[in-house]
C-alpha positions in Angstrom: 0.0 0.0 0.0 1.4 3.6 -0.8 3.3 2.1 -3.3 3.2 5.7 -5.1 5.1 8.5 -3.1 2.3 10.6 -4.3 -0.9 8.9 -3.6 -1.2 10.6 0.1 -5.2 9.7 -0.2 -7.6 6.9 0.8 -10.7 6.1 -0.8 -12.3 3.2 0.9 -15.7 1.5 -0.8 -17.4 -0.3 1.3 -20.4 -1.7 -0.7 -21.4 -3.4 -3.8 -24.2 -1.2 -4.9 -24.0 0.3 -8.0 -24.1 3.8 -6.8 -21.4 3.4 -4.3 -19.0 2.6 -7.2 -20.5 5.0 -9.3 -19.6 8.1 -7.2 -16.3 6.3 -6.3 -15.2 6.2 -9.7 -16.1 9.7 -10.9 -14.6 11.0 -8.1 -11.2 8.8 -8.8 -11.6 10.0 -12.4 -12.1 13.6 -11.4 -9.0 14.0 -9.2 -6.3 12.2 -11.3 -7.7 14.7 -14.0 -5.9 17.7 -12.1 -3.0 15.2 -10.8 -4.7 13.6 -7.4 -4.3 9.8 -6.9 -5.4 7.6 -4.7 -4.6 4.3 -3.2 -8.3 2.4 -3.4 -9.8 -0.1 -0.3 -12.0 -2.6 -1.4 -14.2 -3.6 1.5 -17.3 -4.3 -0.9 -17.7 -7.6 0.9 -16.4 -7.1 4.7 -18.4 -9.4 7.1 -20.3 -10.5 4.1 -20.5 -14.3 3.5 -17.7 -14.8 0.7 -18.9 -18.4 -0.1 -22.7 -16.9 -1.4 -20.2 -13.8 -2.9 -18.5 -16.5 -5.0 -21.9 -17.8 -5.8 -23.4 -14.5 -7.1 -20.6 -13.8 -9.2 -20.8 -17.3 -11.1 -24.7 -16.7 -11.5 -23.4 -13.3 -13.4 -23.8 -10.8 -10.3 -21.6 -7.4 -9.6 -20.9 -7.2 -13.1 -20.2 -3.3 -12.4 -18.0 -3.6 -9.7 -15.9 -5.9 -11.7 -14.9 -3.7 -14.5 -14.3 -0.5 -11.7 -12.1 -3.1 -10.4 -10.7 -3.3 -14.0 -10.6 0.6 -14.3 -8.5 1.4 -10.7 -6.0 -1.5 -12.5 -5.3 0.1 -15.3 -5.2 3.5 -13.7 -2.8 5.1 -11.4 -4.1 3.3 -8.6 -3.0 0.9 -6.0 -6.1 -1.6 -4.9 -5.8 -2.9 -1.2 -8.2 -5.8 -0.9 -10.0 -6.4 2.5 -12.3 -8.8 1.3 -9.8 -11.7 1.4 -10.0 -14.6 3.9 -7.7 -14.1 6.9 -7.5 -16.1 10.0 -7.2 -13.0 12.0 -10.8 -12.8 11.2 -11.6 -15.0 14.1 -9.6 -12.5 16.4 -11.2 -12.0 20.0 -8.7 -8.9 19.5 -11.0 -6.1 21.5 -12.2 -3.1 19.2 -12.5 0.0 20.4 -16.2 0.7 19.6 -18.9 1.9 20.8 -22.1 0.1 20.5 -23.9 0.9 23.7 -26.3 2.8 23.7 -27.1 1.5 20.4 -28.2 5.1 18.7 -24.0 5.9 19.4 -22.8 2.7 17.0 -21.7 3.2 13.6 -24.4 1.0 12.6 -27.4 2.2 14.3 -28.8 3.8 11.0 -28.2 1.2 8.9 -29.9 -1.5 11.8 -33.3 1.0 12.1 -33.4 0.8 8.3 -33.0 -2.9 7.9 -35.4 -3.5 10.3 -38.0 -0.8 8.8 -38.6 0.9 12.9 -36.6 3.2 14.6 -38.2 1.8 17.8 -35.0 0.4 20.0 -37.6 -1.1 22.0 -39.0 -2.8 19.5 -35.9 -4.0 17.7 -34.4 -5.5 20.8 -37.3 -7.5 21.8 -37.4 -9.0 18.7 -35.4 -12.1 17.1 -35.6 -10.9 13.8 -34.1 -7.4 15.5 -31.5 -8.8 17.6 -30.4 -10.7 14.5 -29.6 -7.8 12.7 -28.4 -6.0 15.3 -26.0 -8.4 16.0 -25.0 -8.7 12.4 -24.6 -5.6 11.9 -22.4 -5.4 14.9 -20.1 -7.8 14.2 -19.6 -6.3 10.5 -19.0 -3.1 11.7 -15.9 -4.5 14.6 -14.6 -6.5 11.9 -14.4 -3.5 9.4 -12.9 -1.6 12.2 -10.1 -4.1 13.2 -9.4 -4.6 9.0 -8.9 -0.9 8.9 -6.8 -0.6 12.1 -4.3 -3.6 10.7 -3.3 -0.8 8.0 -0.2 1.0 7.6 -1.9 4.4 7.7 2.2 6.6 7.3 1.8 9.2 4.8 -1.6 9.7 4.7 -3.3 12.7 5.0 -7.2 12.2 3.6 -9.4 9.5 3.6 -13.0 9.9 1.4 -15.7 7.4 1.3 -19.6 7.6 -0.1 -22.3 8.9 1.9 -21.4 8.2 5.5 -24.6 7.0 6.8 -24.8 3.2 6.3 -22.8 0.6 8.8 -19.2 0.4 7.2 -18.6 4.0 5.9 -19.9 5.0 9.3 -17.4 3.2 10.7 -14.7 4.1 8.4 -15.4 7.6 9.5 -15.2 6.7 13.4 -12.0 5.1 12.2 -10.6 8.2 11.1 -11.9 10.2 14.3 -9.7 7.5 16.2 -6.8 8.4 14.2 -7.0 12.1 13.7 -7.8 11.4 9.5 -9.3 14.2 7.8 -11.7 13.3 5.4 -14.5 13.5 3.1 -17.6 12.3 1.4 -18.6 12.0 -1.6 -22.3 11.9 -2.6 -24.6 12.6 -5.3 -25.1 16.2 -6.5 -28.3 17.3 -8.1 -31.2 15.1 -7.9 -30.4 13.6 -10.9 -27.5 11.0 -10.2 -25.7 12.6 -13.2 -23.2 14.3 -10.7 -21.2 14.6 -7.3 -20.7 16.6 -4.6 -18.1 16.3 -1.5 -18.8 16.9 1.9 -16.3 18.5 4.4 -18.6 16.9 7.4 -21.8 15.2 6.0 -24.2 15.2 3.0 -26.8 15.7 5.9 -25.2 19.1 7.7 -27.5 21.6 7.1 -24.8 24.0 8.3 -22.0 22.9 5.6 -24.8 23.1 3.0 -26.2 26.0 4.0 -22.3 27.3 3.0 -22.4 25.4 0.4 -25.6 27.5 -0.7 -23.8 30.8 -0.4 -21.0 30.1 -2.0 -22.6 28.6 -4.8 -24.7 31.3 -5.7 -22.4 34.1 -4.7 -19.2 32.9 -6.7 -21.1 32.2 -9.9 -21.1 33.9 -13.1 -23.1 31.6 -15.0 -25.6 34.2 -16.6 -28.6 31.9 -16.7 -28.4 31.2 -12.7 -31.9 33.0 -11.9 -33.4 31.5 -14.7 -32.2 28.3 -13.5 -33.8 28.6 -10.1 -36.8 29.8 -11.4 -37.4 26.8 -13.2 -36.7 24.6 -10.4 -39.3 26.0 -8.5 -41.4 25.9 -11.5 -41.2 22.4 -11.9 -41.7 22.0 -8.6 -45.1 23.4 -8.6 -45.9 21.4 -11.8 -44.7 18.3 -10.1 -46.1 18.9 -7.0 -43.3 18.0 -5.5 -39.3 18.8 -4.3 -38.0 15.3 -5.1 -37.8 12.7 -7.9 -39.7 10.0 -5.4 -43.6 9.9 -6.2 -44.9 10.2 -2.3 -48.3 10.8 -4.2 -49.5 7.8 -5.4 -51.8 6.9 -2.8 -53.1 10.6 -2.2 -56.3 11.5 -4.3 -55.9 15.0 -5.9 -58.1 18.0 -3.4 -58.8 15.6 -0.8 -59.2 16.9 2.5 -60.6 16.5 5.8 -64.1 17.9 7.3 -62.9 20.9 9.3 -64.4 22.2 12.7 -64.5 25.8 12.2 -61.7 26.8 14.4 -58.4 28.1 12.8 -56.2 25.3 11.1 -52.2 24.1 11.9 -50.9 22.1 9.4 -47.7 19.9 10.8 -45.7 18.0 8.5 -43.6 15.1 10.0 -40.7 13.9 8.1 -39.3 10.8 7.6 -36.3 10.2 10.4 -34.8 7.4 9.0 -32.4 8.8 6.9 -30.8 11.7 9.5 -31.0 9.0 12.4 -27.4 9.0 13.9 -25.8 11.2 11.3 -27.9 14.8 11.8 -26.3 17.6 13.7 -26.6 18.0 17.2 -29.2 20.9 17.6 -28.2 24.1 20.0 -29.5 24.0 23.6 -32.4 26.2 23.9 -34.0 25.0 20.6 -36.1 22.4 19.6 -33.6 19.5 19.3 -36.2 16.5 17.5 -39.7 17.4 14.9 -41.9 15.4 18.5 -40.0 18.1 20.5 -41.0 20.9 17.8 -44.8 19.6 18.0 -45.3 19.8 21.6 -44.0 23.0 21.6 -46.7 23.9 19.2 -49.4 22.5 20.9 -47.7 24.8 24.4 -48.6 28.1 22.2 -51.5 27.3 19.8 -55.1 27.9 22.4 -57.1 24.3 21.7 -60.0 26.4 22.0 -59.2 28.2 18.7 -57.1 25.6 16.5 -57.1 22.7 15.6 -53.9 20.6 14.3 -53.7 18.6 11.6 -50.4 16.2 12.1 -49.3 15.1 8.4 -47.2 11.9 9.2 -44.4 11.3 5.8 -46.8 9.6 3.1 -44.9 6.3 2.6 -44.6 5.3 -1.2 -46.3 2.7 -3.0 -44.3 -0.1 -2.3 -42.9 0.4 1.1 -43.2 -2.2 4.1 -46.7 -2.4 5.6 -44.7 -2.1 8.8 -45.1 1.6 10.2 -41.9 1.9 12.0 -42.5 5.9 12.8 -46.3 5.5 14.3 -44.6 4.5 18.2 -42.8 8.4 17.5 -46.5 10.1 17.9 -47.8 8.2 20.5 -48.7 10.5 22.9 -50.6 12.4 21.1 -53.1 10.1 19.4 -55.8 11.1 22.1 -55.5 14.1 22.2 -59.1 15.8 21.6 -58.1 19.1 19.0 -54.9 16.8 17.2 -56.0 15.1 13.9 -53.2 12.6 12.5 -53.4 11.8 8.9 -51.7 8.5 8.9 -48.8 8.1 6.7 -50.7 5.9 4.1 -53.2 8.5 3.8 -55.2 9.2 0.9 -55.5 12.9 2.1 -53.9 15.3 -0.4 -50.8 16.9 1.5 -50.9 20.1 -0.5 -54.3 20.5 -0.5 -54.6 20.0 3.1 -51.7 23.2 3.2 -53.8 25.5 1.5 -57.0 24.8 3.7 -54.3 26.4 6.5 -54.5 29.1 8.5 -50.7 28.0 9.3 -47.9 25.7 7.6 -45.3 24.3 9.8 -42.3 21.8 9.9 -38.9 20.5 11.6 -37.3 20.3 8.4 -39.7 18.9 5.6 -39.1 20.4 1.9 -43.2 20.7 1.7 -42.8 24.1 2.9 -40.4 25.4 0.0 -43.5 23.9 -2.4 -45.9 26.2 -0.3 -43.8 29.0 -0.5 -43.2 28.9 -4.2 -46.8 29.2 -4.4 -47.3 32.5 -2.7 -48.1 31.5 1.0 -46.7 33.8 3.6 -48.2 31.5 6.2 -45.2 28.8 6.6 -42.5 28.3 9.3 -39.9 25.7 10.0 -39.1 24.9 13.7 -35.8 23.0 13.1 -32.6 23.1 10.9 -33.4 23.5 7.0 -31.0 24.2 4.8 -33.0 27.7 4.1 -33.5 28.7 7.2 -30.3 31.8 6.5 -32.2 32.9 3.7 -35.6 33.6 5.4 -34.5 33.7 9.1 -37.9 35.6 9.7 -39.6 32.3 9.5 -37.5 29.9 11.7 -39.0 29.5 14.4 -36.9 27.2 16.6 -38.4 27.8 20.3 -42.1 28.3 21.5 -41.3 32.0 21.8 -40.6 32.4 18.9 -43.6 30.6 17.8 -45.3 32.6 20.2 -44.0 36.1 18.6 -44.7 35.1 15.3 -48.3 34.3 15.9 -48.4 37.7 17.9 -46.6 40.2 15.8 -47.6 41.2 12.0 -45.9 39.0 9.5 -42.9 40.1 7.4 -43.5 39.1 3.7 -41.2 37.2 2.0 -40.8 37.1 -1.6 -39.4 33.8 -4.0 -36.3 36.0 -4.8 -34.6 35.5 -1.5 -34.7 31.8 -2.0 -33.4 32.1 -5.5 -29.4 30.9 -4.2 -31.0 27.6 -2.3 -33.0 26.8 -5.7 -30.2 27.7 -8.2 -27.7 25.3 -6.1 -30.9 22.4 -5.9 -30.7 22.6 -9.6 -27.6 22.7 -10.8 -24.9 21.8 -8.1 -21.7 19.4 -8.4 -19.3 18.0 -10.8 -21.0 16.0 -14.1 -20.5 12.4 -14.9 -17.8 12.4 -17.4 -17.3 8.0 -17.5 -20.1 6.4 -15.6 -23.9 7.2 -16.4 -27.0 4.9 -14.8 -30.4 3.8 -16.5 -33.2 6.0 -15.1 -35.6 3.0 -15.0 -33.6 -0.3 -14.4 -30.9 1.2 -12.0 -28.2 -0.4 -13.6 -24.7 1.0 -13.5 -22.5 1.0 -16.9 -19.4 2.8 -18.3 -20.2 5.0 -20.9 -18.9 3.6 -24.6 
């Protein structure tokens, strides 16, 4: 390893998706371009069983990943391969890890997603939970003890995709251990046509929030406005702020029966994703969306509103398993909350308009709202917007409190023109690798 004086860099794969190679090797591509090289770890198939491995890839399986395997040879590369058979693999060696409590383990996101709940409770009083938690365990320790057998001299950066899921989590506690810098690299606009790399995490809303700045202040691209006005338009159109279809089960203008008191619409959002990775949230601010909620309910009179709680619409597809439901618990009985359940048929938008007010933690839904001419929306936690309209973050109940008080400030679609134009266009393009929309299979361009 480090075979080239030059090659001062790690970049450590961890998986065999398509995606995961994808970014790696755009972003390998990309930096030998201006005379960055890296040596490359394959840990595809750490703590994976390598007999079925050998099996998949006789039936025809990892197709991809064999020819970026063929790529870093022929490049400038040097290939450490962790996936081999070693007997120190049986090591009682004792890694220094945390897995207790399990929301501080590197693989607590990747063992609430697996199991579909992010109930602990739950997981752990189940077999089929305790067996992935223990898998999952015992993959991330031997990823760990792989890593630490390296020779890490002359290094100075390691980078790795995404950071959330069990081994690039760990990677990245490996490198706190060992004072590493490094990076991640994830996909850049919605479209997986592009990267971007992370300083801290695809999921800081503070480094994006620089991000945002930056990208809209230091460009000269001419068409930039136009750009973010078309985003937004399409979002409208689209009725929506991602490329996932969360509307298939809604029918179009459906809505509840209302009371007659005043309205509060709350959007939940979908914790799986930001479990174990998000930012720790200030002291004196609402630090969770169930924290955000109650705080809402503290303010709002139940004699003059009621709530609507709009759980994250699951997808057509999805588990029948509602591994969020245990989060709202408390306030199922509650006699002036309505939940709208997250396989709903209620129209989310439509439900918005009907409002007297829009609020979030950090849901997208209220950029659609805004784009379409309500002043009436606030967030309660960390967006990645929340710099460019700081009159509407609302991150304590006084400030809830004051904004319900006090007359509004309007705010106008050209302050959110830099979050937009980045949304649209940010991050370096494919130049080698491009993916089929509709199959999701990975190829190198001809």
């Amino acid at each position: 390893m480090n075979q080239n004086y030059y090659n001062r860099n790690l970049l450590i794969v961890c998986y065999p998706h398509g995606w995961h190679w994808g970014l790696s090797i755009e972003f390998l591509n990309s930096e030998a371009m201006i005379g960055n090289f890296y040596d490359v770890i394959d840990a595809t198939f750490v703590g994976e069983n390598l007999f079925l491995v050998k099996i998949k890839k006789i039936l025809g399986k990892h197709k991809f990943y064999r020819k970026c395997i063929n790529f870093i040879d022929r490049g400038n590369f040097t290939l450490v391969n962790l996936n081999k058979f070693s007997i120190k693999d049986f090591s009682r060696k004792k890694v220094e890890l945390v897995h207790k409590p399990l929301d501080m383990s590197p693989a607590y996101n990747t063992i609430i997603e697996r199991y579909g709940s992010m109930d602990l409770k739950r997981i752990k009083r189940s077999l089929r939970g305790l067996m992935i938690m223990n898998k999952e365990i015992r993959i991330s320790n031997k990823m760990y003890r792989k890593l630490s057998e390296l020779n890490l001299q002359g290094y100075e950066k390691v980078v790795t995709v995404n950071g959330r899921f069990n081994k690039n989590s760990t990677v990245l506690r490996w490198c706190q251990k060992n004072n590493l810098t490094h990076k991640i690299v994830e996909f850049g606009t919605s479209t997986k046509n592009s990267f971007e790399i992370y300083e801290n995490s695809p999921h800081s809303m503070i480094e994006i929030q620089n991000k945002i700045e930056k990208y809209w202040n230091n460009s000269s691209d001419p068409s930039k406005i136009l750009k973010a006005k078309t985003y937004f338009e399409n979002m409208i159109i689209s009725k929506s702020s991602s490329k996932i279809n969360f509307r298939e089960k809604m029918h179009d203008g459906k809505i509840p029966v209302f009371s007659g008191k005043k309205i509060c619409v709350y959007y939940a959002s979908t914790e799986y994703e930001y479990a174990g990775v998000s930012e720790k949230v200030e002291a004196g601010k609402f630090s969770s969306q169930v924290e955000a909620f109650r705080g809402l309910l503290d303010v709002l009179n139940p004699n003059e509103w009621d709530i609507y709680l709009r759980r994250h619409p699951k997808k057509n597809g999805s588990r029948n398993f509602d591994g969020e439901k245990f989060m709202w618990k408390e306030f199922y009985n509650q006699k002036n909350i309505y939940i709208i359940e997250a396989d709903s048929n209620i129209d989310s938008i439509a439900l918005g308009t009907s409002a007297d007010l829009i609020a979030s933690f950090w849901s997208t839904i209220n950029m659609e709202f805004i784009v379409r001419g309500y002043q009436n929306v606030v967030n309660l936690g960390p967006t990645t917007w929340n710099r460019l309209l700081p009159s509407r973050y609302l991150p304590s109940r006084n400030e809830i409190l004051r904004f319900i008080s006090d007359e509004k400030q309007l705010i106008s679609i050209g302050e959110l023109l830099p979050w937009a134009y980045f949304m649209s266009d940010f991050g370096t393009e494919f130049k080698i690798i491009s993916t089929n929309a509709i199959s999701g299979e990975w190829y190198f361009n001809s």
